[in-house]
Residue, then its C-alpha position, 0 to 999 in steps of 0.5 A: x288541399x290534397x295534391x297529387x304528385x304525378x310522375x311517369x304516368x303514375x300518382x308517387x304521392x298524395x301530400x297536403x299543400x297550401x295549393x298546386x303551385x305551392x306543390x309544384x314548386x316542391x316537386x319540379x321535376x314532376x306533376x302536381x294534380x288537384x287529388x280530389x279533382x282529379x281522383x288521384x291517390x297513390x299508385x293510381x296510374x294516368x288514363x289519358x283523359x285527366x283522370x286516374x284509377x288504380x293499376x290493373x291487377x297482374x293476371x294470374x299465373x299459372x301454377x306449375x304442376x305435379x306429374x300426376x296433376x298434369x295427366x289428371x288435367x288432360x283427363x278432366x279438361x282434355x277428356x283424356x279416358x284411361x285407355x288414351x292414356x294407356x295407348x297414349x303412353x305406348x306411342x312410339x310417336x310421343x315417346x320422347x314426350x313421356x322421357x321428359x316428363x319422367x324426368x320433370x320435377x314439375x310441369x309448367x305451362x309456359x315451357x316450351x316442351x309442356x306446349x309441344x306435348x299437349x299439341x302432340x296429344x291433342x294432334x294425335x288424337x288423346x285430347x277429345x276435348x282439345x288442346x285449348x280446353x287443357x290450357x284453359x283449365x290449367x290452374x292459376x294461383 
């Protein structure tokens, strides 16, 4: 019969064994599981209710962008138009914003300094859209 070798919440193995005890007698330090009455397979993970299914896939990270790809991004999601953006640059209210970014290889969407500049914009007026819809449509990958 397939068992299924439970540990810490999550099936670490599927073996074939004369029966759960015999399995169990292998493995003591863990728990052996009927696989085909359980639904158990490696990698699947306890759902508290005696059954099992495979792990939640990772969310999807964000990708750092370029300069460019940044602005463009508060263009398109943010409704950012071209004179915004001329005014928004000439903001002595946002110039140490604009010196970070010169000086950024990449922006990132999780840094601390990217969330404070698009709630900047946004709170100063350049983001029509909003702050929220950049964020929303900040690629993942």
């Amino acid at each position: 019969m397939r068992v299924a070798i439970e540990k810490n919440g999550k099936i670490i193995n599927v073996i074939e064994a004369e029966s759960v005890a015999a399995a169990q007698a292998l493995f003591p330090d863990a728990t052996a599981l009927d696989a085909d009455a359980t639904g158990a397979q490696k990698g699947y993970e306890d759902q508290g209710n005696g059954t099992y299914a495979p792990p939640a896939a990772p969310a999807p990270e964000p990708v750092p962008l370029t300069k460019l790809q940044f602005v463009s991004l508060g263009q398109t999601a943010g409704g950012m138009t071209d004179a915004q953006l001329v005014a928004a640059r000439n903001d002595t209210q946002l110039a140490a914003m604009w010196i970070k970014l010169d000086l950024a290889t990449v922006v990132d969407k999780d840094n601390t300094d990217t969330q404070a500049a698009i709630a900047a914009l946004d709170a100063l007026g350049y983001l029509p859209n909003g702050a929220q819809a950049v964020l929303d449509a900040w690629p993942v990958g």
